[in-house]
C-alpha positions in Angstrom: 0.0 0.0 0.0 1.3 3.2 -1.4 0.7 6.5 1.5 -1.8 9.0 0.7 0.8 12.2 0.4 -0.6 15.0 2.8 -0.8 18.0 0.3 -1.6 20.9 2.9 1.7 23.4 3.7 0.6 25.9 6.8 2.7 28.2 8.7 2.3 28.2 12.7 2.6 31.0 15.6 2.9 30.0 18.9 3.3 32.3 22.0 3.8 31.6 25.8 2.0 33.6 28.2 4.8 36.3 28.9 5.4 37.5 25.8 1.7 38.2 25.2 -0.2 41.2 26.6 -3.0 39.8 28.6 -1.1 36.5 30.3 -3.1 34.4 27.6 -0.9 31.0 25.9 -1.5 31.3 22.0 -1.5 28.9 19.4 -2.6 29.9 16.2 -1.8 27.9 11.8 -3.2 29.2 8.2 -4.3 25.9 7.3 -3.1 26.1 3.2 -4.7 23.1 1.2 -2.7 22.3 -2.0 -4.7 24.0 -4.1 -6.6 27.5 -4.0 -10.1 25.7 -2.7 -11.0 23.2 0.3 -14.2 24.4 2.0 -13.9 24.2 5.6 -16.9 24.2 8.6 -16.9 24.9 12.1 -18.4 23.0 14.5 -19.0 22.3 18.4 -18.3 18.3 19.0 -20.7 16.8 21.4 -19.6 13.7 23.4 -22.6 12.0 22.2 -20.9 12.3 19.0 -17.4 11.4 19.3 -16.8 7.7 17.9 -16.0 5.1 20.1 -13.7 3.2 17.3 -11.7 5.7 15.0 -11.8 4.2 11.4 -10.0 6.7 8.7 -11.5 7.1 5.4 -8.1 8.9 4.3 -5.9 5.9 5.0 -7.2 3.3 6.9 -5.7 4.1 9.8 -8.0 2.8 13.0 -8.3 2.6 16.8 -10.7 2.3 19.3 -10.8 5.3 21.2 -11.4 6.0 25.1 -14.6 6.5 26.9 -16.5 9.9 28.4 -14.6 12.3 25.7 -15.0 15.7 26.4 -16.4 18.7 24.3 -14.5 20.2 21.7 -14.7 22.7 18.7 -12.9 21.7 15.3 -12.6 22.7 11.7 -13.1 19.9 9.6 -13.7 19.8 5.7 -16.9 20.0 4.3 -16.9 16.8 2.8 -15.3 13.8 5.2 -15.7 11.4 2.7 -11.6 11.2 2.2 -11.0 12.0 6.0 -12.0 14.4 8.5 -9.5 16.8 8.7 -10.2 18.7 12.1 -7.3 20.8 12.7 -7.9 22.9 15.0 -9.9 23.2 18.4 -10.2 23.8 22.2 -11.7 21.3 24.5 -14.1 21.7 27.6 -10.8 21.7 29.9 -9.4 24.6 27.7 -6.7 22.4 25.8 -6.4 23.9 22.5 -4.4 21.4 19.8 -3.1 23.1 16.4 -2.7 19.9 14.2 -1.2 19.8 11.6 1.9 22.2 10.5 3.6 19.8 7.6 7.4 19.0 8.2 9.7 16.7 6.3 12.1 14.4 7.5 16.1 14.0 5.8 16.0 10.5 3.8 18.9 8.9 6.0 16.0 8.5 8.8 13.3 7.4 6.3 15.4 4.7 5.4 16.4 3.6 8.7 12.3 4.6 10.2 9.9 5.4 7.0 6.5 6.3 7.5 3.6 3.8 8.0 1.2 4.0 5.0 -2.0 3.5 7.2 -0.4 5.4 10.6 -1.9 7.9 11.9 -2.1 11.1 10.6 -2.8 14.9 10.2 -6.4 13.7 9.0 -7.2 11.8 12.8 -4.9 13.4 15.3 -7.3 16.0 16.6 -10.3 13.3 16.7 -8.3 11.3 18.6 -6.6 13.1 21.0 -7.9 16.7 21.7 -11.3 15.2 23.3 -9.5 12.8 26.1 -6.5 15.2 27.2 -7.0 17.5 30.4 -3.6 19.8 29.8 -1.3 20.3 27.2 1.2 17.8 28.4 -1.0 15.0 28.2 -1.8 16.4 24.8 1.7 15.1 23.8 2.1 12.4 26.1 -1.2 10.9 24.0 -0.3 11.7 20.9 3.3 10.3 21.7 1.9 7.2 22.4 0.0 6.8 19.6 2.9 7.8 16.9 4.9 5.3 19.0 2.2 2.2 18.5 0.6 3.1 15.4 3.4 4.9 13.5 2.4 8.0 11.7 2.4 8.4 7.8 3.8 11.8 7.2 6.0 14.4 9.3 4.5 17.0 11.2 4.4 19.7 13.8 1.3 19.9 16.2 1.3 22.5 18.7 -0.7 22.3 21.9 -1.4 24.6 24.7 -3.4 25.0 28.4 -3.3 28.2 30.5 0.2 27.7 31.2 2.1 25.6 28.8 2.6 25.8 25.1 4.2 22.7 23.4 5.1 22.0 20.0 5.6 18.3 19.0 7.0 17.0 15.9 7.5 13.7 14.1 10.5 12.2 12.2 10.3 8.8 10.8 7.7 6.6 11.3 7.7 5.8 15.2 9.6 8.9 16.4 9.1 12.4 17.5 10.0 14.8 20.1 8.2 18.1 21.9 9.8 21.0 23.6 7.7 23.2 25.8 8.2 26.8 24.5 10.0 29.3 26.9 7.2 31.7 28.9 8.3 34.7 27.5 9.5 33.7 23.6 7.5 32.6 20.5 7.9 30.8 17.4 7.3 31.0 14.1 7.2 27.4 12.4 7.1 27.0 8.3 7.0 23.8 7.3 10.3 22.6 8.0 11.9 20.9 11.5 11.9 23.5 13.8 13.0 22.0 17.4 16.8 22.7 18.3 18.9 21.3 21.2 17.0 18.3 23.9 18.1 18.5 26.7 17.4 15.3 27.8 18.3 15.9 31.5 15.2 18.3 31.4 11.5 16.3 31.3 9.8 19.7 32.3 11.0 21.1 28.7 11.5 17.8 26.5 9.3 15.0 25.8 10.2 12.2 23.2 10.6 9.1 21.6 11.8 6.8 24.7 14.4 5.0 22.3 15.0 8.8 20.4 18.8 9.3 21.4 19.8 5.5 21.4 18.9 5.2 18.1 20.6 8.9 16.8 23.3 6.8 18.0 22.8 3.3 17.3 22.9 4.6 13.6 25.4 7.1 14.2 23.2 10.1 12.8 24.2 13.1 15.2 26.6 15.2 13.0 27.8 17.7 15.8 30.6 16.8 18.3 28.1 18.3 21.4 24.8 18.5 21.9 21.9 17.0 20.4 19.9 19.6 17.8 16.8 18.0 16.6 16.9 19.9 13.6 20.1 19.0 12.3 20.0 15.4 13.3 16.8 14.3 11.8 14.8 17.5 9.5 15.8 18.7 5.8 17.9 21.7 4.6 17.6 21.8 1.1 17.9 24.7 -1.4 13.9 24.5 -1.7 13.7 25.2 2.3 15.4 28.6 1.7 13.0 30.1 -0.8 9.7 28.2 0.9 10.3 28.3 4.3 13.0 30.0 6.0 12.0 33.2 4.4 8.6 33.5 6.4 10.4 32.5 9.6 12.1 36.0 8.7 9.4 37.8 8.2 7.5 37.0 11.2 10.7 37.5 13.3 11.0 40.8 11.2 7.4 41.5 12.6 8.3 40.9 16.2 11.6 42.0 16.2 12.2 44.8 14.1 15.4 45.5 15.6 17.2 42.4 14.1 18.8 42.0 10.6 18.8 38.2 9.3 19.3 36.6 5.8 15.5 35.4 4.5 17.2 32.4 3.6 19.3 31.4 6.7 18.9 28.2 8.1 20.5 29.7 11.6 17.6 31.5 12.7 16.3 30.4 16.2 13.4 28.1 16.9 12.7 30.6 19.9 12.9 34.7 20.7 11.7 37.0 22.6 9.8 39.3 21.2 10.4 42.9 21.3 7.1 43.9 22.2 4.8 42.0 24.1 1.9 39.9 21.6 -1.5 40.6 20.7 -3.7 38.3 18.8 -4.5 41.4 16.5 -0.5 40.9 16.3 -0.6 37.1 15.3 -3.7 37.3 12.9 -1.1 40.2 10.8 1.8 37.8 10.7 -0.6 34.8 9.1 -1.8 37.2 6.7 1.5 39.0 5.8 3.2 38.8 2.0 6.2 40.3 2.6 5.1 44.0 2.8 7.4 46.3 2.7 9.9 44.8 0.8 10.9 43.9 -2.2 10.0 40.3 -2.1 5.9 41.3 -1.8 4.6 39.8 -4.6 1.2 42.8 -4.5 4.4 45.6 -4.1 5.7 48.0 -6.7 9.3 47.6 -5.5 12.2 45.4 -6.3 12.0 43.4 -9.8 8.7 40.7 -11.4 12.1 38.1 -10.0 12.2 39.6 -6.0 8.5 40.1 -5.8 7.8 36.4 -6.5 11.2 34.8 -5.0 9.6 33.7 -2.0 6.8 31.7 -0.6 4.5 34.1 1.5 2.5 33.4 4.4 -0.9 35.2 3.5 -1.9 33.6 -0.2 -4.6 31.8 -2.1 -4.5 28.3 -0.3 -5.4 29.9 2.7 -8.6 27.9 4.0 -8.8 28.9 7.3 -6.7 30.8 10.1 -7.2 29.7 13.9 -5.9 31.4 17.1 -6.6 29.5 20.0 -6.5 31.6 22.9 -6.5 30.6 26.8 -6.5 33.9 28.9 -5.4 33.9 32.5 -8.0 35.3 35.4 -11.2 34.5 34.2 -13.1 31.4 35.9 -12.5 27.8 33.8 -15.9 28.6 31.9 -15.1 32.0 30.5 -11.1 31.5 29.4 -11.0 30.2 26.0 -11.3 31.7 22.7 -11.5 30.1 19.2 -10.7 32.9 17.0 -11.3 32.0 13.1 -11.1 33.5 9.7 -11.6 31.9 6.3 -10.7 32.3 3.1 -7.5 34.1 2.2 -6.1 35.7 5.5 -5.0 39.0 3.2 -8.5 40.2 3.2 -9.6 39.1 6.1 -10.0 39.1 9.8 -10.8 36.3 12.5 -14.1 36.1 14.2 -13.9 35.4 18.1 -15.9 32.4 19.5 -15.8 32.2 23.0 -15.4 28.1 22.9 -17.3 26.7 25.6 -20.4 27.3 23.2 -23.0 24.7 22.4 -22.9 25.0 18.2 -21.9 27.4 15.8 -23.9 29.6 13.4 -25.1 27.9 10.4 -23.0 30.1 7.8 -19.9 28.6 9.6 -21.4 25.1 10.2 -22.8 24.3 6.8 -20.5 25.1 3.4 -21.3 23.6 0.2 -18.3 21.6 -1.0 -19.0 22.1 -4.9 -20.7 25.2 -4.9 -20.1 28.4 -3.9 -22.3 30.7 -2.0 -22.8 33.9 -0.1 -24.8 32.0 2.6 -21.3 30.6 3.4 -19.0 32.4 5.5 -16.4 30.3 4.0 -17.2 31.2 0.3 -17.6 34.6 1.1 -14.6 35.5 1.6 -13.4 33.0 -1.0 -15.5 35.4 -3.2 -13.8 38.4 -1.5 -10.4 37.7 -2.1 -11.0 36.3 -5.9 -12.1 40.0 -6.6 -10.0 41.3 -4.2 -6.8 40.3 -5.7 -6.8 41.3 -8.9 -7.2 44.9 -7.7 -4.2 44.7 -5.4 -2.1 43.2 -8.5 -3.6 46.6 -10.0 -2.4 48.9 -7.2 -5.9 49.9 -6.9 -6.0 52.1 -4.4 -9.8 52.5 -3.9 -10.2 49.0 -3.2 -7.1 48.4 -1.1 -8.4 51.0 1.2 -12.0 49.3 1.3 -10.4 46.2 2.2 -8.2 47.9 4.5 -11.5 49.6 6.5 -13.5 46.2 5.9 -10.2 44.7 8.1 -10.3 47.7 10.7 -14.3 47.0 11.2 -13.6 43.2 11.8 -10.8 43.5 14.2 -12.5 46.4 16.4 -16.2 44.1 15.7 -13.9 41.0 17.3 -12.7 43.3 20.0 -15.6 45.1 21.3 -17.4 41.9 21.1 -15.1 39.9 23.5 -14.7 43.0 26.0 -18.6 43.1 26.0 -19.1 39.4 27.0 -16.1 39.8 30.2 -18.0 42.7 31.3 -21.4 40.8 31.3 -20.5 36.9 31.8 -20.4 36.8 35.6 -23.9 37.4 35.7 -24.9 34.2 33.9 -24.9 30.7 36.0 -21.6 28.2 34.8 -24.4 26.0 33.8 -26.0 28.7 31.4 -22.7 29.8 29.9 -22.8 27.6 27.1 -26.0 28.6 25.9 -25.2 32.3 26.6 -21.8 32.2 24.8 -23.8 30.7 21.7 -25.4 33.6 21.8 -22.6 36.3 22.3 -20.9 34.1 19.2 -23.6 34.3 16.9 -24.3 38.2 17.5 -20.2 39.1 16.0 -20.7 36.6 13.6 -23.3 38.1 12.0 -21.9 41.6 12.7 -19.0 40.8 11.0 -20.8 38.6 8.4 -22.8 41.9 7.3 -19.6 44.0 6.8 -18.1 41.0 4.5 -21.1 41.4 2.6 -20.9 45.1 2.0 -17.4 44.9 1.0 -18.6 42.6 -1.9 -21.5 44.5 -2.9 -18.7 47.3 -3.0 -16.0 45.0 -4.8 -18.4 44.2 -7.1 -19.5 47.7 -7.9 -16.1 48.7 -8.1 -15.4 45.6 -10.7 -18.2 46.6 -13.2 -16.7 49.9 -13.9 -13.2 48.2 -14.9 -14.8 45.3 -17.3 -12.2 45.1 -20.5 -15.2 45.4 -23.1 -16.1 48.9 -21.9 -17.5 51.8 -23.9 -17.7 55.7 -23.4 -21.6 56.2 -23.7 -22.6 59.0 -26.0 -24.4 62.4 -25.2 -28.0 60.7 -25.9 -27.0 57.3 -24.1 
């Protein structure tokens, strides 16, 4: 049996809680497909839904899965018949799981541990593992386990995170993987390459892996450094691809963060971790996962630089953008009122994320129902597919009338998403825990459809805009 290949290519933030404004642990992907359309829904997973027995229609990959799961949100695809594909969510304990950001490994350890053609994968991990974990840690204690007696059929990064913790965990081989817990006060930006540097294996606070990991670095003598072991090094890729599709947006987002510092876009040498200079938003995140290279010569919308610069390198915001998640877990507010599943769809350029406070009971129907094979205003999904189809060939243009409508439409969200969230912590504590739920529905629903409106009247303006630049265009005459 040949592997199904895993097409999708994301870029992941991830923040700890003291380099962010509020306290709150971040974790936040673009989820890119491989091509430019791959409808996505939001949904609220009831226990009473989760499958006892986890049987992939991607792969084949199965297992029987443990009892009383919890609640959860998730983002599959709108149609699950080649897998379900539900990448992102925050759980009833406020565990958030980011799965998956696609790595590859170096072929030395594929031929000494290659991938299982029906192990588990990017399609099941959230299914089976955000819904029975109680803190990040377990989060990749679970998921270890099940790389470990399964194997897993691609390489990957999958970031998980609680009110105190963030961790990012990534495979290599088959049966192998390691996690670090990120620093407090740093962040990471993580393209799809190995990101995870020295283990310090002296240190189970910050490092969880493989239990054979270092024996068998050195059983098949693949550690190429005289000290230490870098994770990176020993088991990830560097090729001349990596340098013009990932390490350049590891640049930018640094550049974002830490505008102090001058790096090469195409060094291998930048850090896994840094502090920030400036302490993290979520407005902050949701700009770096929709950020071409602004500013420079290397944006491929800019009027700098040469037709070669201004498409040299891969950027972050672009047209397989499907979705955008920021999973935030906020510090002093009670267990009921802490987590937020931020989410935009569509391409991240023109758009901003929605805030859903996540211990919700469902989701509004333009989120929860998207027509895989047709496209549709009624979907918030193809709406700003729509959006950005328009959208883009006026930036190509240098439009300035419609960059500035998408620019306000962008403002409007953001503040929308803001005022909405500040509204609900001034008002939650008078609702019962056991209304909360019901109540957040609510409170989610009411942005939604703020921000639904204003996606709608940028269209209507797009389009209106559009119709006076059609090519087969005529002056009309004095009695016309």
């Amino acid at each position: 049996m040949i592997a199904k290949l895993n097409q999708s290519s994301c870029t992941a933030v991830l923040v700890g809680k003291k380099a962010t404004v509020d306290g709150s642990t971040l974790i936040a992907r673009n989820e890119d497909a491989a091509g430019g359309i791959n409808p996505k829904r939001f949904i609220v997973m009831q226990p009473a839904d989760q499958p006892q027995e986890f049987v992939s229609t991607f792969n084949g990959f199965h297992t029987k899965l443990p009892d009383n799961p919890l609640r959860y949100t998730a983002t599959p695809v709108a149609d699950t018949s080649d897998g379900e594909w539900g990448e992102s969510g925050i759980n009833t304990d406020n565990v958030a799981m980011s799965s998956t950001e696609t790595e590859f490994t170096n072929t030395t350890m594929l031929g000494l541990d290659p991938l299982v053609p029906d192990g588990i994968g990017e399609e099941a991990m959230l299914t089976c593992v955000l819904p029975y974990v109680h803190t990040a840690r377990e989060g990749v204690q679970r998921l270890g386990a099940l790389v470990t007696k399964y194997g897993t059929c691609e390489s990957n990064g999958i970031a998980f995170s609680d009110s105190d913790e963030v961790w990012y965990f990534e495979t290599v081989g088959g049966h192998h993987w390691a996690a670090q817990r990120i620093p407090d006060d740093t962040y990471v930006i993580a393209p799809n390459q190995t990101g995870i540097q020295e283990i310090d294996f002296n240190d189970p606070d910050h490092y969880m892996y493989s239990a054979d990991l270092k024996e068998f670095a050195e059983k098949y003598h693949l550690n190429p450094a005289k000290d230490g072991f870098n994770f990176r090094d020993i088991f990830g890729e560097d090729t001349l691809a990596d340098h013009y599709y990932n390490t350049p947006r590891v640049w930018y987002g640094q550049k974002m963060l830490n505008p102090e510092l001058n790096q090469d876009p195409e060094s291998r040498d930048m850090p896994f971790t840094r502090v920030p200079s400036h302490l993290i938003s979520v407005k902050d995140v949701a700009l770096i996962l929709s950020s071409h290279y602004q500013a420079t010569e290397f944006d491929p919308y800019g009027q700098t630089g040469t037709p070669e610069s201004r498409l040299r390198y891969r950027p972050i915001g672009m047209n397989r953008n499907q979705e955008m998640h920021i999973l935030q877990i906020r510090p002093n507010f009670p267990k009921e009122h802490t987590a937020i599943h931020w989410l935009a769809e569509g391409v991240n350029i023109f758009n901003t994320p929605v805030p859903f406070f996540a211990n919700c009971d469902d989701t509004p129907q333009n989120f929860q129902f998207t027509p895989n094979d047709k496209a549709s205003t009624d979907s918030f999904y193809w709406l700003n597919k729509i959006i950005a189809m328009i959208g883009d060939g006026f930036f190509a243009q240098h439009d300035e009338d419609a960059m500035v409508a998408v620019s306000e439409s962008r403002k409007f969200g953001f503040a929308a998403g803001i005022a909405a969230v500040a509204a609900a912590d001034a008002a939650y504590a008078k609702v019962t825990p056991e209304d909360l739920p019901a109540w957040h529905t609510a409170q989610n629903a009411q942005v939604a459809a703020k921000i639904t409106a204003n996606l709608e009247d940028l269209l209507h303006t797009l389009v209106a805009m559009r119709a006076e630049k059609m090519v087969p265009t005529f002056e009309k005459g004095g009695e016309l």
